[in-house]
N, C-alpha and C positions, 0 to 999 in steps of 0.2 A: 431517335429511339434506339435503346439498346438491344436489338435482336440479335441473337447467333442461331447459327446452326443447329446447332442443338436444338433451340426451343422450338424451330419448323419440323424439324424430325421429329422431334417428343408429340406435337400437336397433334401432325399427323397420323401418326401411329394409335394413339389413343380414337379420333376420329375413326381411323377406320376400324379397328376395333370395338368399337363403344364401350371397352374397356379399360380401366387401370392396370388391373394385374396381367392380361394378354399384351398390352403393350410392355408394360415393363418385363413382360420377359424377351418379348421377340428384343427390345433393345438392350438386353443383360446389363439393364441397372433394378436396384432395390425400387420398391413402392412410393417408399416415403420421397427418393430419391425424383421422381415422376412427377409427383403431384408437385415436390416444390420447382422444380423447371417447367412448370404446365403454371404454375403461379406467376412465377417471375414473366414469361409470355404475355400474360392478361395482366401484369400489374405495371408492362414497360408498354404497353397499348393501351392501358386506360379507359380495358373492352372485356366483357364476358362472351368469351367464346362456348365455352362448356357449360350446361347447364348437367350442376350434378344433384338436383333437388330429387329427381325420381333412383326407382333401384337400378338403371340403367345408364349410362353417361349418353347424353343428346347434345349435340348441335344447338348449340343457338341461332338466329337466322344470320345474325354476324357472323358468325365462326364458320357456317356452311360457305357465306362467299368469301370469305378470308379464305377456308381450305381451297378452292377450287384454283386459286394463286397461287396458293403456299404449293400444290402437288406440282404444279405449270413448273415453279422456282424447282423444286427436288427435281426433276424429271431432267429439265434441262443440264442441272449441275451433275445428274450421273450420266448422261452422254458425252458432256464434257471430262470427266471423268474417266470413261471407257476408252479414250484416244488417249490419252496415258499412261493407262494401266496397265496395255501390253509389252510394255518398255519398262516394269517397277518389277528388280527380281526379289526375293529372298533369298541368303546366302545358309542352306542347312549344314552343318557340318556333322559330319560322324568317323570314329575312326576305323570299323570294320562291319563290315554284314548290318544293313535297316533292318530292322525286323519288320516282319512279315504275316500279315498282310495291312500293317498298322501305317508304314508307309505310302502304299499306293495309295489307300482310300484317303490319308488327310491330303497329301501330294493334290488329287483329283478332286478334291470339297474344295480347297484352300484356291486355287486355279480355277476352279467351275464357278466362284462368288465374288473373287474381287479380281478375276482378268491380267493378278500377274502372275510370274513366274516362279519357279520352287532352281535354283541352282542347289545341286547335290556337290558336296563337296568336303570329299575322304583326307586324312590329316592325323599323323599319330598321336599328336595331342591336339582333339578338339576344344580342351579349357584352354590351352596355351594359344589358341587361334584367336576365341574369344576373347580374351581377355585384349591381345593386339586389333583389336576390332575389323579382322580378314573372314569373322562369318557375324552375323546377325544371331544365329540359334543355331546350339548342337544337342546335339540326342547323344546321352553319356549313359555307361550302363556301370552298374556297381556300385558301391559306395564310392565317396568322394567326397575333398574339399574344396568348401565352394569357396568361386573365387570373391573377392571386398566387394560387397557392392551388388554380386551378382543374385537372382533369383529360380526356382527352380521349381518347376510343376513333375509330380511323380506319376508316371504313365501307369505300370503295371508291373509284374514280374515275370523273367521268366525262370521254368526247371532250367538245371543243370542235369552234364551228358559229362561223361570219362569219356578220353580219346588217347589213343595209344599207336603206336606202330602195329604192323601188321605181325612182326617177330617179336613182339613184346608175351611175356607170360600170361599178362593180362587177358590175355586174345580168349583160353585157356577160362575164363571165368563166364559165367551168365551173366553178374551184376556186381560191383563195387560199393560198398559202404562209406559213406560221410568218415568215418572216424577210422575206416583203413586206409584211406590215402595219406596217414603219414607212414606206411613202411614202404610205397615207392619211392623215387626221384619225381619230383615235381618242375615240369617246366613253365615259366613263371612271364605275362606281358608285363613288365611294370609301370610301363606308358598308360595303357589300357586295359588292360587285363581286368577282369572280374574275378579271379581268384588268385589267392595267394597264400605265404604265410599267415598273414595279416588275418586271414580267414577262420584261424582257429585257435581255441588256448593255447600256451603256450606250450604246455603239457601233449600238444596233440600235433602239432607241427610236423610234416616233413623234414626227416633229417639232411636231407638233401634239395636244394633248391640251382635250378638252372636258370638263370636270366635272360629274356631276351623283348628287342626293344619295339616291338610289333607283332600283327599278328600273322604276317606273312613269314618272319623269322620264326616267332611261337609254332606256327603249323610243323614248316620244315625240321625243326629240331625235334617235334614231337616223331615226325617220321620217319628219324633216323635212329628212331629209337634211344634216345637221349635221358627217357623220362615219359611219363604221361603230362596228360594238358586236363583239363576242366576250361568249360567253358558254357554258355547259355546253350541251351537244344538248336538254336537255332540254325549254329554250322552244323548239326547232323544232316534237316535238309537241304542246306544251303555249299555245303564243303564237297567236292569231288576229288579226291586223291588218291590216288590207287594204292599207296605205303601208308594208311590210315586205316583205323579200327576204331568204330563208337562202342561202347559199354555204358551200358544204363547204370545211375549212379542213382542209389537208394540214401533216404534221409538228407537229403544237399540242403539246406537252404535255398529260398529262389533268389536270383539275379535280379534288383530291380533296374529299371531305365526310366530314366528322367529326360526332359527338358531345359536345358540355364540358356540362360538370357540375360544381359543387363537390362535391367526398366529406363533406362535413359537412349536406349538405343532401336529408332522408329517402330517409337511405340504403338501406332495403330496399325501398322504392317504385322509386327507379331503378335499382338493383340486378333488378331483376326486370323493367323496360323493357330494359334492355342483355340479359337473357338471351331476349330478344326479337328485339331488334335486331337482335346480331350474326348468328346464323343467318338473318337475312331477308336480311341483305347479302350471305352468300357462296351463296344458294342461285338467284343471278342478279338 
């Protein structure tokens, strides 16, 4: 008989629900999806387990002791299971500051449900890691080109914050305008960075652009007064520097931050980090 996995789990799920559509969601497949692996089940056993004649899905008296097997088989296979799990890392890459508080809470879902591990792991190019397959999943903010082959789920956005030396003129203002940072120096990640020239027409550009290849170099130059920076809000609560000055910037565009991943790269591991994720993202 050709049973998988799948079609004990599918059973199950529906069984204890006495539902279709509560099963197919707790299993994050489609409906239609459900009923034909709930088919294939009953068509490779040559047994009706489910009686779906009333408005409710029942048990048939087969399908009641089939389940009470079927749960015996799951139950067993996720303790076997759990003695592996704590040895399965995921490798997250990012290149500066997780945002916050999006991090802890999937970090602690993603860990609290499948028993392994979240390895954090910083890198000036997290595509360029990715792509050498030295992370699993990096969290990239800004636009970007994605890499051949790769896929990307879009978390959310953040505002942007001006940041300046402490003897910059800037210091001097209440707030910065979207469309007045081209008459500073602009100091520029171009590793990682989320702003740049790139960021605006061309007509609106900074005339002056400072390069630098991270964001611990970016900071520095910024506090040496070299130029301002732009960067997500989230170094204002996350940055400590004593030769550093944040300015609210009006009119910015938001920052988004995505997710890339190759699909070919242990797919039910990050598969089960993104059903993490995404809920951590939209619940603020």
């Amino acid at each position: 008989m050709d049973v998988e996995l799948r079609h004990l789990r599918a059973f199950a799920s529906v069984a204890r629900h006495r539902s279709f559509s509560r099963a197919a969601e707790e299993l994050l497949i489609t409906q239609p999806a459900l009923s034909r692996t709930i088919a294939q089940l009953e068509g490779n056993l040559s047994v009706r387990l489910l009686d779906r004649s009333s408005r409710h899905v029942e048990l048939t008296d087969t399908g009641a002791e089939f389940l009470v097997h079927v749960e015996r088989v799951l139950a067993t296979l996720d303790q076997a299971l759990a003695v592996v799990s704590h040895r399965i890392t995921l490798r997250l890459g990012f290149s500066w500051l997780l945002p916050d508080p999006w991090t802890q809470r999937t970090v602690s879902r993603f860990e609290e449900t499948t028993g392994a591990t979240v390895a954090l792991t910083r890198t000036d190019d997290a595509l360029q890691a990715l792509r050498q397959r030295t992370l699993d999943i990096a969290v990239v903010r800004g636009d970007f080109d994605m890499p051949r082959g790769a896929r990307s789920v879009h978390l959310f956005d953040e505002p942007r914050v001006a940041l300046c030396s402490e003897h910059s003129d800037l210091t001097r203002f209440d707030h910065l305008d979207w469309t007045d940072v081209q008459y500073w120096p602009l100091v520029v990640n171009t590793v990682s960075g989320t702003t740049g020239p790139w960021s605006w027409p061309t007509d609106q550009r900074p005339d002056r652009i400072i390069e630098t290849a991270n964001y611990d170099e970016w900071l520095e130059t910024v506090a040496a007064n070299r130029g301002i920076g732009i960067v997500p809000e989230v170094a204002q609560r996350r940055t400590q520097h004593p030769a550093v000055r944040f300015v609210p910037l009006t009119n910015a565009p938001p920052s988004p931050v995505s997710l890339v991943h190759f699909p070919d790269a242990r797919r039910t591991l990050i598969r089960r980090f993104l059903d993490a994720a995404v809920p951590a993202a939209t619940s603020g």
